[in-house]
C-alpha positions in Angstrom: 2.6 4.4 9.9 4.9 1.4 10.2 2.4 -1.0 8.3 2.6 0.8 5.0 6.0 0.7 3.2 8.2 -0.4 5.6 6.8 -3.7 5.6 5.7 -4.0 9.6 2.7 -4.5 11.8 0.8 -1.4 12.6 1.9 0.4 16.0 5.2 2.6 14.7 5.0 6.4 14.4 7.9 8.5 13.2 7.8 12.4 14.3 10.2 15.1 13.9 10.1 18.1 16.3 11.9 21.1 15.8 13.1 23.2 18.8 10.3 25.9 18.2 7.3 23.2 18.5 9.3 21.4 22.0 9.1 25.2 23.0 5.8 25.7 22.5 4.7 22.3 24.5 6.0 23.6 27.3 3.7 26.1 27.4 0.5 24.5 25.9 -2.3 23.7 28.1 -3.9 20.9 26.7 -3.7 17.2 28.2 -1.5 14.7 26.9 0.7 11.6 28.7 2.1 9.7 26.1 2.7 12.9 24.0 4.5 14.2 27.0 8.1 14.7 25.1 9.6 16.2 28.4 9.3 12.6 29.5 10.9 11.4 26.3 13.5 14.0 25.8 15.9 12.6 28.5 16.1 8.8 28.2 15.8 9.3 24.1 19.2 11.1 24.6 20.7 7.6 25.6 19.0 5.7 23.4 16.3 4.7 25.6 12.5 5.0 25.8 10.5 6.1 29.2 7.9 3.4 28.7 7.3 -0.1 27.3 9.0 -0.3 23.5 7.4 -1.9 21.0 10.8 -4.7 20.3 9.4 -6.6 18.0 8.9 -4.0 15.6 11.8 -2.1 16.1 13.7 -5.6 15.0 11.3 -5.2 11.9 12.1 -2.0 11.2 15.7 -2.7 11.0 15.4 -5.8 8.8 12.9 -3.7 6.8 15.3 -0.9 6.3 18.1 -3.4 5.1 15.4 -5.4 2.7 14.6 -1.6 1.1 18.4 -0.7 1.1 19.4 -3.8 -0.5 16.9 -3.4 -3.7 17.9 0.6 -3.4 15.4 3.1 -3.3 15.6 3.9 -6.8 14.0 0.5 -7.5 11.8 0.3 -5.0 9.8 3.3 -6.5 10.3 2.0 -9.7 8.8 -1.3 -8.5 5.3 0.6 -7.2 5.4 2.9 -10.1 5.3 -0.8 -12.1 2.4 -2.1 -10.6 0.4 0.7 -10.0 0.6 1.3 -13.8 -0.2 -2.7 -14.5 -3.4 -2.8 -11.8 -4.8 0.3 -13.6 -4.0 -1.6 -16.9 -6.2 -4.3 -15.5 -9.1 -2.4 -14.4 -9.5 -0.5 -18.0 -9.5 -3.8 -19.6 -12.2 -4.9 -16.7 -14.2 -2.2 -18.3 -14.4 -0.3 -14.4 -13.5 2.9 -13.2 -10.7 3.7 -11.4 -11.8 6.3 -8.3 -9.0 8.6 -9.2 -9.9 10.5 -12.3 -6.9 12.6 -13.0 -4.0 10.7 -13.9 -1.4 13.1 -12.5 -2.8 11.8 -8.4 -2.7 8.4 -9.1 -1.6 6.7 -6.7 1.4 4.0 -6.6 0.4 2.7 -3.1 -2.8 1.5 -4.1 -5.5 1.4 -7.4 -9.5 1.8 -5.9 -11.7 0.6 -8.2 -15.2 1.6 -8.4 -18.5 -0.9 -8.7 -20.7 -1.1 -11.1 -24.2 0.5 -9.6 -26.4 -2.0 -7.7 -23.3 -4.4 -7.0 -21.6 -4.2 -3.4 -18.1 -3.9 -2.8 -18.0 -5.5 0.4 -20.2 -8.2 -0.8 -17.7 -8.6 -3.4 -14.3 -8.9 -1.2 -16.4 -11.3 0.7 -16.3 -13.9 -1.7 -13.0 -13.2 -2.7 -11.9 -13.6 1.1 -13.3 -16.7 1.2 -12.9 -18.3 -2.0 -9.3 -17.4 -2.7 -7.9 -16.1 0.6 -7.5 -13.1 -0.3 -7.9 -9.4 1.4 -8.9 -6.4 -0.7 -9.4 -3.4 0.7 -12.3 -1.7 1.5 -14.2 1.7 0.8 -14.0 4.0 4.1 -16.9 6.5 4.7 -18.7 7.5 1.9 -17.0 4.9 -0.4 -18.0 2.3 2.1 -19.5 -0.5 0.0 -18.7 1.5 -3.3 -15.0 0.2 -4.2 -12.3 -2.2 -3.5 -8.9 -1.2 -3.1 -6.1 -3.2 -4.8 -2.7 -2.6 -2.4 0.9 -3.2 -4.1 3.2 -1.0 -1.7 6.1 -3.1 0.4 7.2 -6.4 0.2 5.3 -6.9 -3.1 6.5 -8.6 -6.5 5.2 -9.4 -10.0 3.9 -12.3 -9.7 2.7 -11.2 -6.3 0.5 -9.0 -8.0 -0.3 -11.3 -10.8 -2.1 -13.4 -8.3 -3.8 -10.4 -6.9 -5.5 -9.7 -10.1 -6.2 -13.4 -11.5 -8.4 -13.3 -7.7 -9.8 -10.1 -8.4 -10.9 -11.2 -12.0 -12.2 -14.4 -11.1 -13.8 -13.3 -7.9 -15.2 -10.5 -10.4 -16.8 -13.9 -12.6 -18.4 -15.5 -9.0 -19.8 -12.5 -7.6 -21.6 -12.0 -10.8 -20.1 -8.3 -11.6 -20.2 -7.0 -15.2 -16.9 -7.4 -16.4 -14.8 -8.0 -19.4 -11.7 -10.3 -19.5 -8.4 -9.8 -20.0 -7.8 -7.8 -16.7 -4.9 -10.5 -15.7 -3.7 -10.4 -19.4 -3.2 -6.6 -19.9 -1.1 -6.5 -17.0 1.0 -9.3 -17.7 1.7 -7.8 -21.0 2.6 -4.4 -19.4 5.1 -6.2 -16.9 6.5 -8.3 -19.7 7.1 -5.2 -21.3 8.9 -3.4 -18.9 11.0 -6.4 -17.6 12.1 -7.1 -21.4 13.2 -3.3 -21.3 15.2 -3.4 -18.0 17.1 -6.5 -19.6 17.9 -4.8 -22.7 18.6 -1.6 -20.7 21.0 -3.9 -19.0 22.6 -5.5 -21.7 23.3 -1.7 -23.4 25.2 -1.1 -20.2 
């Protein structure tokens, strides 16, 4: 959807239909109305939409397309790559668990961390919310309550997620979770690191 790396509001879907499925919904019988594309098919071939557009996010989207071509995909990726690698960074030196145990699906959207047994998640993003203003993510389902998720996907930079992770740490302190320090420090480090490598990458060039 719209509100993950493009930056927007939820309320955007992007679909691709190839002649074979618009084929076969002209002969399916189940309901639909707003995933009528007979509807769609004529006014879209004019640049227009049968019904109400979203306006506002379709300005979005083309700001947030320019904002990712401007930094170039390359280093946009590189970017999540970067902090995804510095949040797990932070959680090791925590002392937690990181949800994902294999290291080849780890994610660059987002890092969920796991709490310690008999402390609450949600209890835990509470304080956080309220003492620093800050929204972690939750646990859906069967995670509900068990982990916190950590998000560094869009409009996100280092010091962006430095402040993520000083919050997390102290909110770790006030909600009286077993912890170690040095959560903020690893990933500093790691970032140092790779920005002092880009410079002299730079410099070579």
């Amino acid at each position: 959807g719209s509100q993950k790396g493009l930056m927007l509001p939820p309320g955007l879907s992007f679909n691709a239909l190839s002649p074979r499925a618009l084929e076969a919904s002209t002969s399916a019988g189940l309901a639909r109305s707003f995933w009528d594309w007979a509807e769609m098919l004529g006014p879209n071939a004019n640049g227009f939409f049968p019904y109400t557009p979203a306006t506002n996010l379709l300005y979005g989207l083309a700001e947030a397309i320019e904002m990712l071509e401007e930094e170039g995909l390359d280093n946009v990726f590189a970017r999540h790559d970067r902090h995804a690698e510095s949040a797990r960074r932070a959680v090791r030196a925590w002392g937690l668990e990181i949800l994902c145990q294999d290291p080849a699906e780890y994610s660059s959207s987002l890092t969920a961390v796991m709490m310690p047994a008999g402390h609450d998640a949600d209890a835990f993003r509470k304080i956080v919310l309220e003492k620093f203003d800050m929204s972690l993510g939750q646990g859906l389902s069967k995670l509900s309550g068990k982990i916190f998720r950590i998000g560094h996907l869009g409009d996100f930079n280092d010091l962006s997620l430095m402040g993520t992770l000083a919050g997390v740490e102290m909110g770790l302190a006030l909600a009286g979770v077993p912890h170690k320090k040095g959560g903020v420090l690893a990933a500093m480090e790691h970032l140092g690191a790779q920005a002092q490598s880009t410079q002299s990458s730079r410099r070579a060039a």
